[in-house]
C-alpha positions, 0 to 999 in steps of 0.5 A: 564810368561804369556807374554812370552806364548803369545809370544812363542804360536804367534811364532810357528804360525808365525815365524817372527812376529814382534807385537803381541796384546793380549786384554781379557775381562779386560786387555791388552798386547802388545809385540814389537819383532825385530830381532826375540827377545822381545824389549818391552812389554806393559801392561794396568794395569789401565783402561778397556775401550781398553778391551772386557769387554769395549763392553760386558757392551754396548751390554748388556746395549742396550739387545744384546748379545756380538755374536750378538752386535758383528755381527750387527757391521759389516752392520754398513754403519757409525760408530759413533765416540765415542771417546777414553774416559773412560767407564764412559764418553763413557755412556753419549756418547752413549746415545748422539749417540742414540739422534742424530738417530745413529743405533746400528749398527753405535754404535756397530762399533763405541765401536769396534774403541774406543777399537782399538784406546784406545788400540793403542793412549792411551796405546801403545801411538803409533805414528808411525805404521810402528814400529809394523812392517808387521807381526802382530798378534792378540790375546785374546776373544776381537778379536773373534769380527770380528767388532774389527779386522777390526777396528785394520785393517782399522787403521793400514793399514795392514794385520793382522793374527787372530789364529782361538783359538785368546782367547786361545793362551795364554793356548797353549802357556803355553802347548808349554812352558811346553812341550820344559821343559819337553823334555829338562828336566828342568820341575820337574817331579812328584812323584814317577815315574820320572825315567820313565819319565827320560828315554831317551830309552823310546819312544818320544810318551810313554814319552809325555803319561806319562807326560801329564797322570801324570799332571792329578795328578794337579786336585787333591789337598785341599785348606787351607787360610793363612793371611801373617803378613809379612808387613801391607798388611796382604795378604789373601794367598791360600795353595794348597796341592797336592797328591804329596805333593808339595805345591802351594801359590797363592794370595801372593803379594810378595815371601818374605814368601810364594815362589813357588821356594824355590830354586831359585837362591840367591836374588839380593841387593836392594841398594834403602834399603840403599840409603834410610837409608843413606839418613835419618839415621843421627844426628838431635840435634844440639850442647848446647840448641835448638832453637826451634823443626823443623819438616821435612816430610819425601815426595816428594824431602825431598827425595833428599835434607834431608841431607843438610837441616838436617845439615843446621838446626841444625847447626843454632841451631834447632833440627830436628824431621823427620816425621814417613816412610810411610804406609796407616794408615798415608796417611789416616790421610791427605786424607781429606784435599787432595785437588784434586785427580788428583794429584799424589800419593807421592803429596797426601802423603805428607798430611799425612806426615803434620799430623803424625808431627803435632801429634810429637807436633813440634814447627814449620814444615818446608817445603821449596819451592826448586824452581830449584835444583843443576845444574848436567850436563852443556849442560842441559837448566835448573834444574828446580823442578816438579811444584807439588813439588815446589808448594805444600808446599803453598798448604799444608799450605792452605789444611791443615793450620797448623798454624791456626788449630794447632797453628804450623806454616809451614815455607816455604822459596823459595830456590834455589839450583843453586848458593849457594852464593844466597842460603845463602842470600836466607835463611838469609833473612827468618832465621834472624826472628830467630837471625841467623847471616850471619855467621851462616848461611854460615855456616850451608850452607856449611856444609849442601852442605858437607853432600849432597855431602857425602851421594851421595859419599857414595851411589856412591861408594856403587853402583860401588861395586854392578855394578862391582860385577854384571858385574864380575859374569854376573848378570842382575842389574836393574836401578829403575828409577823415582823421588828420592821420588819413592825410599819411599817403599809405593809410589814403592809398594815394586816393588826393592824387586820384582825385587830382588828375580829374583835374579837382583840388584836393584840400582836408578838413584841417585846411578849412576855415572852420571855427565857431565864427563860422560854423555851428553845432548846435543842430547836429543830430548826434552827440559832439564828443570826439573831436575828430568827427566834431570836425566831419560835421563842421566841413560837411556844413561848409561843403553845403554852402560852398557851391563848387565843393564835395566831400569824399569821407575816408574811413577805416574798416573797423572805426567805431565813431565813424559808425556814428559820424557816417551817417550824419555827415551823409545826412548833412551832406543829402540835406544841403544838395551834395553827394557824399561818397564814403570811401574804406581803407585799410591795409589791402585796398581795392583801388579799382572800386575806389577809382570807380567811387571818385569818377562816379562822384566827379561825373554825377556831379557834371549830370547834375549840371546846376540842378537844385533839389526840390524843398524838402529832399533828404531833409535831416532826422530829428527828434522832438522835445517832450511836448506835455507833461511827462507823468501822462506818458508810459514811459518804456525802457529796454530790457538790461538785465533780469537782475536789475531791470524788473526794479526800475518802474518802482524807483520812478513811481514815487515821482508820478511816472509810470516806467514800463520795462520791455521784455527781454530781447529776442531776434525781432529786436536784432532785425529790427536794430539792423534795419534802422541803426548803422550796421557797423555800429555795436551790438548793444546799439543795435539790439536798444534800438531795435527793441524799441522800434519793435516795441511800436511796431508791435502796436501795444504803445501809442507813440503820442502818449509814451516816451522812452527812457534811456541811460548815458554814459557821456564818455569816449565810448560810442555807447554815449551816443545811443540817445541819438542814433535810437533817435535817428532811428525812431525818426527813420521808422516814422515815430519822430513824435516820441520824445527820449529821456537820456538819464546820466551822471549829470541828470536827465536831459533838458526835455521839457515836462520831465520834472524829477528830484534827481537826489532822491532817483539817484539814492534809489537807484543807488539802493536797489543795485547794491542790494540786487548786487548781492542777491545776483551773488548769492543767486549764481552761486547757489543754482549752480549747486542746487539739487531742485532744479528752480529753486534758486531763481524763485527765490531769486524773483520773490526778493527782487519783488519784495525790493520794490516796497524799499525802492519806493520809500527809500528805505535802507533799514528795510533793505538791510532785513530784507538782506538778512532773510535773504541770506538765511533762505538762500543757505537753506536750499539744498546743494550738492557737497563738491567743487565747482569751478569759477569762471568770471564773465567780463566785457561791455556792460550791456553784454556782459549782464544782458542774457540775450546778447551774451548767447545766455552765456550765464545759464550755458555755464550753469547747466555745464556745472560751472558757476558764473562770476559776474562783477557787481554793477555797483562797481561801474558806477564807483568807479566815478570815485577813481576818476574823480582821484586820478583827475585831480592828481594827474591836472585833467581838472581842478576843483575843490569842490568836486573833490570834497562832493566825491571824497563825502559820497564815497565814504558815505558809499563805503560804509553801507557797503560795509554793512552789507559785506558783514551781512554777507559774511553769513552766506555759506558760499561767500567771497570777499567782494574786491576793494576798487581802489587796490583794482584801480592801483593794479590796473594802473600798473598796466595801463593808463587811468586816464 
C-alpha cells in the first residue's frame, strides 16, 4: 500500500519518526505514528489547493517556472496572507495582492503558507501541534520547494527533516518493501528460475542480482482494454500480460472481477447486505381493499424508520409502494429541482427518490417530518434528527411540488419518535382526513414499534453471530459507521465490499448491541443532541473495548453535525488505541483514495502487531468546572454585536460579576478559530473560538482568574454545540484551566461558584434588547440620511451608555423616558429630504448582527445610499412563544403548566412592547415593527414549524 511505503522509506532514515507529511502535485498524506506503530492516517482526496500543483498553477500564471517561483520565494521581506481558501478563490486573492503593490515574492511566499496551512487547518485539522510530536518528516515534490518547508517550519515551531529524494520516498519505499518479501520469501518469484531464486546456499549479493535482474521481465508486457459489467459503473479496465504469463488488472474500482490476488484469503460478510434486506424486504398490502397507495422514498432516515412506518401504514389500510434502490440514472431524474449543492449527497438523492414514485403512479407520497428519534441512551441530552433530514420533506414538496405539477400530493406530518403515547395523537390528528379512528391508529402504532424493535433483534442477533465467529478465529471486523442512509450502496460507493475482500467483516453502528446498559455518554466531550452521531460516539466506545474491531466513519461532504461528531469519534478512537479513518462521499468519488484509506488502515493495523500504547497518548480533551467562586473571576464574552454587546457587563454587575466584552473581531480571530476548531465547522464557530484563544494569547487575561462566558441555544443547530467545541478548543491551546459559562433558555449551566438570580438577569437582558431594538431601528434609518456625517452614531453610542444605569437597577419607567429623548434627538438630526431604498439583512444571528463576519455589510449599504434593515433580536427570542403554541397543538409535548408560563409571559411581553410601539409612533422615519405570530401564521403556509 502506498501509505505504508512512505511510511517504511521515513523509517529507515528515521527510526523514531513519530509524523510524516507527504504533498505531491495532486495530493496529500498524512501518517500520525506512536509508540513506533501508524495510529493514523489522512488523506486529502477532495481538493488541491494543499498541493504542489496549487503553486505550479500561480507561477505559471505570473511567467515563472516552479524553480524560480520557488527561489524568489525565499527573499520574500512579507509575505502576503492569502488565505486558506480554494484555487478558485485564491485567483481573485492574488490579483487583489498585485493591486495593493505586494511582489511576487511576497506572493509566492504567501501561496507557499496557504499550502502549509491548507494542509494542516483544513486537512489534518490540527489543533494542537504538539500531537505531531518532534520527529517530523516531510515528503513529496512540493517539499523540493524550500519557500514551503519553511513555512511547515515557521508554522509548527520545529525541526523538520526533508530527505535529499523528498519527491521519491514513496518509489524507495516500495523498493524497501520489495526487498524485506523478496528475502523473506514471501514475494512470488518469476518463471522459471524460482529454485534459483529459492536457494538459500546461493549468495545474499547473486541472490539480490538475479532478483532485481529478472524484474526487468516486468517491462516486457501487451495492453488489452476490457469494459467490466459488473455493476453500472461499467469500469474501463487495463489487462497487462506479461512474458511470464501473470496477468495484471488496472483501472478496476473494485475486485469483484478483475482481482490481482486471486488467492487471497476468503472474503469477509458484509452484514450492511443484510441489514438492508432485513430493513426493507416485508409486507406492503394491507388486509381486504386498500385505502389508497402510499409512496415511501427509499432516502435519508427511511433508512431507520421503514419498518414501523411500513407496518403502521398498512394496518390503517394503506398499501405501500417503496421507490426503486438507488443508482445514478434515478438520481439524474431530480438533479434539477436540487435546490443548492451544498447540500449533501444522500439529501440531493432523495429528489430523485420523489421522481422515480411519481413515475410508479402512487396515490399520494408520504414523507413524514421525524423531528427527534427514539430515545437510546439515558444520560444523552437529546435525540434530535439532522435538520436536513427533519427538514427536507418541506423542501422537496417546494423543489419538486408534486401536488401541483403531478396532482400527487406529499404528505408530511411532523412526528416525534420520543414518546409513543404523543405519537398516536400526533398521527391521529393527520390520519383522520382519512377516517382512521384512534384505535386504529393505536393500533397501527404499536404494531409499528414491534416491527422496529424486530428488525434491530434480528440484525443484533445477526451481528453477534459475526462478532463472535471473528473474534473466535481472530479475524479484524470493521464497524462502517455513519448515518443509517450510509448503508444505501451508492451514498457508500461500494466502500463495505472493499473492505470485504481484505478479508474484514463488515457491520454499521445499527448492528451493534449499544444501549444504555452498555455504553455511557455521560463523559462525552461534546453536546449529545442528534441522535445519529449520539450513536457515532457510543460505537466509538465499543470498538475501543473490542480488541479485534475498527472503525471507519463515513461522512458526506457538506455535514454540518459531523464537523462536531468527527473530531470526538477521533478522539474516542486515539484515547482507546485505535485508528480512526474518516472517509467523504459524495456524488463523484475518488475510490482510488478511498481503497488507499482502507488498505492503509487494515495494513497499519497488521504493523501494530499487538503493540499497546504508552499511558497517557492521545488522552481526551476536557475542560474543567468552575474551581472557586465566580465573582473573583473576570469573566470575558465575545464580541456579538455594537448594538448589543457594550450592555452585557451592566446586566451582571449587580450580581457581583465582573463581564468584560472583547473587541470586535479582527483576522487574528479568524487564524486563531482555524487552528483550533474543526474547519468544517461554521463561521460563527470559528470566529467565537478564535477570539477567545487570541484573547489569552494575547497575555492581557490570566487563565486562573477569568472564565468565559457564552450563550446556548440547546436546538438542532450546530450552533448549540459552541460551549464545547471552544472548550476542546481552549483545552487544545493548553488553557484547559479556564472554566466556561454556557448561558440558555434553561439557565446557566451547573458550574460550580456561579451563583446567579437567573429572574432577575433574564429581565434585564430582556430590557436591554428591546430598548437596543429600538434604538438599532432609529440608528439605521437616520445615518443613511444624515447630512453630518457622525452624528447619528454618537447619538447612537451616548444612549447605549446612558442604558447601563436602567440595566443595572431594572428600571422600566427609566427606560421609557430615556426612550422618549431618544426620539426627540433622533428627529432632530439633520437629514436629506429624498427616497432612500430598504434592503432587509437576513441570515444566521451571529452573522446577521455581527459586523465582522458579514464583511460590514451594514455600513457598505449605508455608505451606498441605502438603508440596512435589521429584524429585532427580540424576535429570536419571542419566538420561544410560537414554539411553545405549536408544540402543544401539534403533541410534540403536554403540559399545562408550560402552557400557562408562556401564554402569562408573552402578555406580560406584549404589553411593554406595546408601549414602546406607541413611543416610536413619534420617530419621524417610523415602520410599524411586524406582529410575530401573523409571521409565524405565514410561514407555516410555507414550511413546517416544527
Amino acid at each position: 500500500v502506498e501509505t505504508m511505503a512512505h511510511y517504511r522509506a521515513a523509517r529507515r532514515l528515521e527510526p523514531d519518526v513519530s509524523f510524516i507529511l507527504d504533498i505531491g502535485g495532486q495530493d496529500m498524506k498524512a501518517i500520525y505514528i506512536y509508540d513506533n506503530a501508524v495510529a493514523e492516517i489522512q488523506i486529502n482526496e477532495a481538493c488541491s489547493s494543499g498541493c504542489g500543483s496549487f503553486i505550479e498553477t500561480f507561477a505559471r500564471s505570473l511567467g515563472y517556472s516552479v524553480r524560480e517561483f520557488a527561489e524568489i520565494a525565499c527573499d520574500s521581506k512579507l509575505p502576503f496572507d492569502l488565505g486558506t481558501r480554494c484555487t478558485i478563490f485564491m485567483n481573485s486573492k492574488v490579483k487583489q495582492a498585485l493591486r495593493e503593490g505586494a511582489t511576487v515574492s511576497d506572493i509566492s511566499a504567501g501561496l507557499a503558507y496557504s499550502v502549509i496551512k491548507n494542509a494542516l487547518y483544513k486537512v489534518l485539522k490540527l489543533k494542537d501541534v504538539d500531537v505531531l510530536g518532534n520527529k517530523i518528516v516531510v515528503q513529496g515534490g512540493t517539499f523540493r520547494n524550500p519557500a514551503v518547508l519553511r513555512a511547515l517550519e515557521v508554522l509548527l515551531n520545529k525541526e523538520v527533516m526533508r530527505p535529499d529524494i523528498s519527491e521519491l520516498m514513496g518509489a524507495y519505499g516500495a523498493a524497501l518493501t520489495a526487498l524485506s518479501n523478496h528475502r523473506s520469501h514471501v514475494a512470488a518469484p518469476v518463471a522459471p528460475q524460482q529454485e534459483a531464486l529459492k536457494d538459500p546456499d546461493r549468495p545474499a549479493q547473486e541472490t539480490e542480482d538475479l532478483f532485481f535482474e529478472k524484474l526487468a521481465v516486468g517491462s516486457d508486457f501487451s495492453k488489452k482494454e476490457i469494459r467490466c459489467r459488473g455493476c453500472e459503473n461499467r469500469c474501463r479496465v487495463l489487462k497487462l500480460t506479461f512474458s511470464s504469463g501473470n496477468h495484471f488488472y488496472t483501472g478496476n474500482r473494485c475486485e469483484r472481477r478483475f482481482s490481482n490476488n486471486p488467492d487471497a484469503q476468503r472474503k469477509g460478510r458484509n452484514l450492511i447486505d443484510d441489514q438492508i434486506r432485513l430493513l426493507f424486504e416485508r409486507n406492503t398490502e394491507p388486509e381486504g381493499e386498500p385505502v389508497l397507495t402510499y409512496g415511501i422514498p427509499r432516502c435519508l432516515n427511511m433508512y431507520e424508520n421503514f419498518p414501523f412506518w411500513c407496518s403502521l401504514l398498512t394496518t390503517c389500510g394503506f398499501r405501500v409502494v417503496l421507490s426503486s434502490e438507488s443508482s445514478f440514472k434515478l438520481y439524474e431524474k431530480g438533479s434539477s429541482t436540487v435546490m443548492s449543492e451544498n447540500i449533501c449527497f444522500p439529501a440531493k438523492l432523495a429528489h430523485g427518490h420523489i421522481f422515480d414514485l411519481i413515475g410508479k403512479k402512487v396515490d399520494r407520497i408520504f414523507y413524514p417530518t421525524v423531528v427527534y428519534e427514539q430515545e437510546e441512551y439515558e444520560n444523552a441530552l437529546n435525540s434530535y434528527n439532522c435538520p436536513v433530514v427533519t427538514g427536507y420533506p418541506d423542501l422537496l414538496k417546494s423543489a419538486v411540488n408534486p401536488e401541483k405539477i403531478f396532482k400527487i400530493p406529499l404528505d408530511n406530518p411532523p412526528v416525534s419518535f420520543k414518546d409513543f403515547g404523543l405519537l398516536k395523537d400526533q398521527l391521529y390528528l393527520f390520519f383522520r382526513r382519512f377516517v382512521i379512528n384512534y384505535r386504529t391508529i393505536s393500533e397501527g402504532v404499536e404494531k409499528g414499534v414491534r416491527a422496529q424493535t424486530n428488525y434491530k433483534t434480528e440484525l443484533r442477533s445477526m451481528a453477534k453471530t459475526l462478532l463472535d465467529r471473528s473474534e473466535a478465529e481472530g479475524r479484524t471486523i470493521v464497524v462502517l459507521c455513519g448515518r443509517p442512509y450510509h448503508a444505501d450502496p451508492l451514498v457508500n460507493h461500494g466502500v463495505p465490499n472493499v473492505l470485504t475482500e481484505s478479508g474484514v467483516d463488515v457491520v454499521s453502528e445499527t448492528a451493534l448491541p449499544l444501549n444504555a446498559d452498555t455504553v455511557s455518554l455521560e463523559d462525552v466531550n461534546v453536546l449529545t443532541q442528534w441522535s445519529y452521531t449520539n450513536r457515532l460516539y457510543a460505537a466509538a466506545r465499543w470498538v475501543t473495548n473490542t480488541a479485534n474491531a475498527q472503525m471507519v466513519q463515513l461522512t458526506s461532504f457538506g455535514c454540518g453535525p459531523d464537523a462536531v461528531s468527527a473530531d470526538e469519534v477521533r478522539e474516542i478512537l486515539r484515547h482507546g488505541g485505535k485508528i480512526h479513518t474518516l472517509i467523504k462521499m459524495d456524488e463523484i468519488a475518488n475510490m482510488g483514495a478511498v481503497r488507499i484509506r482502507l488498505r492503509s488502515m487494515l495494513e497499519a493495523v497488521k504493523e501494530k502487531n499487538g503493540k499497546t500504547r504508552a499511558a497517557g497518548a492521545g488522552t481526551m480533551q476536557t475542560g474543567r468546572a468552575m474551581v472557586g467562586k465566580a465573582e473573583k473571576r473576570t469573566l470575558i464574552a465575545p464580541f456579538f454585536s455594537p448594538f448589543y454587546s457594550p450592555l452585557v457587563p451592566s446586566a451582571f454587575r449587580p450580581f457581583g460579576y465582573r463581564v468584560e466584552v472583547l473587541p470586535p473581531q479582527d483576522r487574528g480571530s479568524v487564524e486563531w478559530g482555524l487552528k483550533t476548531v474543526n474547519n468544517d465547522m461554521c463561521y460563527p464557530a470559528v470566529l467565537v473560538a478564535g477570539d477567545i484563544i487570541k484573547a489569552f494569547r494575547s497575555g492581557r487575561y490570566d487563565p486562573e482568574d477569568t472564565a468565559v462566558i457564552l450563550t446556548q441555544t440547546g436546538g438542532q443547530c450546530r450552533a448549540s454545540s459552541y460551549v464545547p467545541l471552544v472548550r476542546k478548543g481552549l483545552a487544545a491551546a493548553g488553557l484547559d484551566e479556564v472554566p466556561i459559562i454556557a448561558l440558555s433558555h434553561k439557565g446557566t449551566d451547573s458550574q460550580a461558584g456561579l451563583k446567579i438570580d437567573e429572574r432577575g438577569l433574564a429581565k434585564r437582558l430582556g430590557l436591554g434588547i428591546i430598548f437596543a431594538d429600538s434604538l438599532a431601528r432609529m440608528y439605521l434609518a437616520t445615518v443613511v440620511r444624515e447630512k453630518t456625517p457622525g452624528a447619528s452614531k454618537a447619538l447612537h453610542s451616548g444612549y447605549l451608555s446612558e442604558m447601563e444605569t436602567g440595566i443595572e437597577n431594572a428600571d422600566y419607567r427609566y427606560f421609557i423616558n430615556l426612550l422618549k429623548r431618544a426620539v426627540t434627538d433622533f428627529n432632530r438630526i439633520e437629514t436629506i429630504d429624498r427616497p432612500v431604498p430598504r434592503i432587509g439583512v437576513v441570515g444566521e444571528i451571529f452573522v446577521k448582527y455581527n459586523f465582522f463576519s458579514n464583511g460590514n455589510i451594514i455600513d457598505w449599504l449605508t455608505g451606498q445610499g441605502v438603508e440596512a434593515a435589521l429584524p429585532p433580536i427580540q424576535n429570536f427570542f419571542a419566538q420561544r412563544f410560537i414554539n411553545e403554541t405549536y408544540d402543544q397543538k401539534a403533541f410534540f409535548k403536554r403540559s399545562l403548566a408550560d402552557r400557562i408560563k408562556y401564554r402569562l409571559l408573552e402578555i406580560y411581553s406584549n404589553y411593554h412592547v406595546g408601549q414602546i410601539e406607541r413611543i416610536m409612533q413619534e420617530f419621524r422615519f417610523y415602520r410599524k415593527a411586524h406582529d410575530l405570530r401573523k409571521l409565524a401564521a405565514i410561514t407555516g403556509e410555507i414550511v413546517s414549524l416544527a
